[in-house]
C-alpha positions in Angstrom: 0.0 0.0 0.0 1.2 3.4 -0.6 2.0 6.0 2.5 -1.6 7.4 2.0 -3.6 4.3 2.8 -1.0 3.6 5.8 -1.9 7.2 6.7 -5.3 6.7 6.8 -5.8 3.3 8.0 -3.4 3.9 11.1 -4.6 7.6 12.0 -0.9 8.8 11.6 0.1 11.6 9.6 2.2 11.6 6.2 4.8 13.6 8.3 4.8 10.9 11.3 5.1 8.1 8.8 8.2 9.8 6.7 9.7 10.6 9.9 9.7 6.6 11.3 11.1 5.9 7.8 13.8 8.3 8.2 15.2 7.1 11.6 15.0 3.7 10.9 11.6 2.9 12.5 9.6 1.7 10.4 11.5 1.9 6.9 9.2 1.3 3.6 9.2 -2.2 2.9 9.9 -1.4 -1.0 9.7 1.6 -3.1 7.8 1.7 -7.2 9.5 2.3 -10.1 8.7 6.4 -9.3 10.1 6.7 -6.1 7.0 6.3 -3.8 7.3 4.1 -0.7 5.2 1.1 -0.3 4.0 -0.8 2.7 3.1 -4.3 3.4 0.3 -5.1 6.3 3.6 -6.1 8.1 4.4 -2.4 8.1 1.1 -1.7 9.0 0.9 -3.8 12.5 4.6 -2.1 13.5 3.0 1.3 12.8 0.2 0.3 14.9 2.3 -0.7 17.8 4.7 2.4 17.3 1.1 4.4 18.1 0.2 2.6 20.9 3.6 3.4 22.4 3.8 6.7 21.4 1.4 8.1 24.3 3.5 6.4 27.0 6.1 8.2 26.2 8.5 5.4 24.6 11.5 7.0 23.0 12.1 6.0 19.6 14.9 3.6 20.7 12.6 1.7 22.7 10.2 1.7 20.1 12.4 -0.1 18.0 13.9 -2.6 20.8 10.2 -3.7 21.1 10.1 -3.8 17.7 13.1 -5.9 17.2 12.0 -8.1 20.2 8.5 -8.9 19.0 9.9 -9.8 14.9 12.2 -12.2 16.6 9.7 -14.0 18.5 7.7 -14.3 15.5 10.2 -16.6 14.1 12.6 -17.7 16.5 12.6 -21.2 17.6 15.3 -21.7 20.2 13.8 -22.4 23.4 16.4 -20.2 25.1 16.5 -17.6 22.9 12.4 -17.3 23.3 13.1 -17.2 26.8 15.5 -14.4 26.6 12.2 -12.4 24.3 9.6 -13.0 26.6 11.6 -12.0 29.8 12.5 -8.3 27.3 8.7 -8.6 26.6 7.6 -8.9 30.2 10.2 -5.5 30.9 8.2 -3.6 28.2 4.7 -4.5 29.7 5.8 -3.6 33.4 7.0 -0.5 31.7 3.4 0.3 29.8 1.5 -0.6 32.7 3.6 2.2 35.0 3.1 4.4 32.6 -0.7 3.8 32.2 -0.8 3.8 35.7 0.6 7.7 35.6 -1.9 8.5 32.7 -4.8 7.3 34.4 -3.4 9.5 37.9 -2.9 13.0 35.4 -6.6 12.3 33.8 -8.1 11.8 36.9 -6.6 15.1 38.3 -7.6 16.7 34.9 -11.3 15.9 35.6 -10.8 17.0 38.9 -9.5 20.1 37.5 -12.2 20.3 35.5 -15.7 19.5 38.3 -14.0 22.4 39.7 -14.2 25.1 37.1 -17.5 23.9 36.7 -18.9 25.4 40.3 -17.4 28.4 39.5 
C-alpha cells in the first residue's frame, strides 16, 4: 500500500510516517518504479504498535527494541533464545502498565480540575 492508505488506515500523519522511515523505524518495505514508498500489512501492524507506544512516552529507541524483540519471536525457535524475548517482553509491559498507571493519575486530576471550574 502506498503512504496514503498507511496514513489513513493507522490515524498517523504523512509527516509521522516519513519521519519513522527516516530514523529507521519503520522503513518502507519497498519503493515503485517512481520513487513512492510502499508498505506491506507487516508495516502496518509495526505502525500500529509504534502508536500505541507513542502516548506512554516510549523514546524512539525503545520503540524499535520492542520492535526488534517482537519480529524475533515471530520466528525464533530456540527455546532459550524465546526465553530471553519473553523475559524483554515482560520488561516492556511492566514498563506500559507504570506508565498507564501515571496517565490514568494526570486524567483523573484533569477531571478534577475540571468539576472544579465547573462550580465556578
Amino acid at each position: 500500500m502506498h503512504i496514503g492508505e498507511l496514513a489513513e488506515r493507522t490515524g498517523l500523519s504523512l509527516r509521522t510516517i516519513r519521519h519513522y522511515d527516516d530514523v529507521g523505524i519503520l522503513p518502507a518495505t519497498g519503493r515503485t518504479e517512481g520513487g513512492f514508498r510502499v508498505y506491506t500489512e507487516t508495516d502496518a501492524s509495526r505502525l500500529v504498535l509504534i502508536r500505541r507506544m507513542k502516548p506512554l512516552g516510549f523514546t524512539l529507541d525503545e520503540m524499535q527494541e520492542l520492535l526488534a524483540v517482537t519480529e524475533a519471536l515471530d520466528v525464533e525457535e530456540d527455546p532459550d533464545e524465546r526465553t530471553r524475548l519473553h523475559a524483554a517482553l515482560d520488561v516492556f509491559r511492566s514498563s506500559a502498565e507504570e506508565r498507564r498507571e501515571k496517565l490514568a493519575l494526570t486524567l483523573e486530576r484533569a477531571d478534577e480540575f475540571i468539576e472544579r471550574l465547573r462550580q465556578y
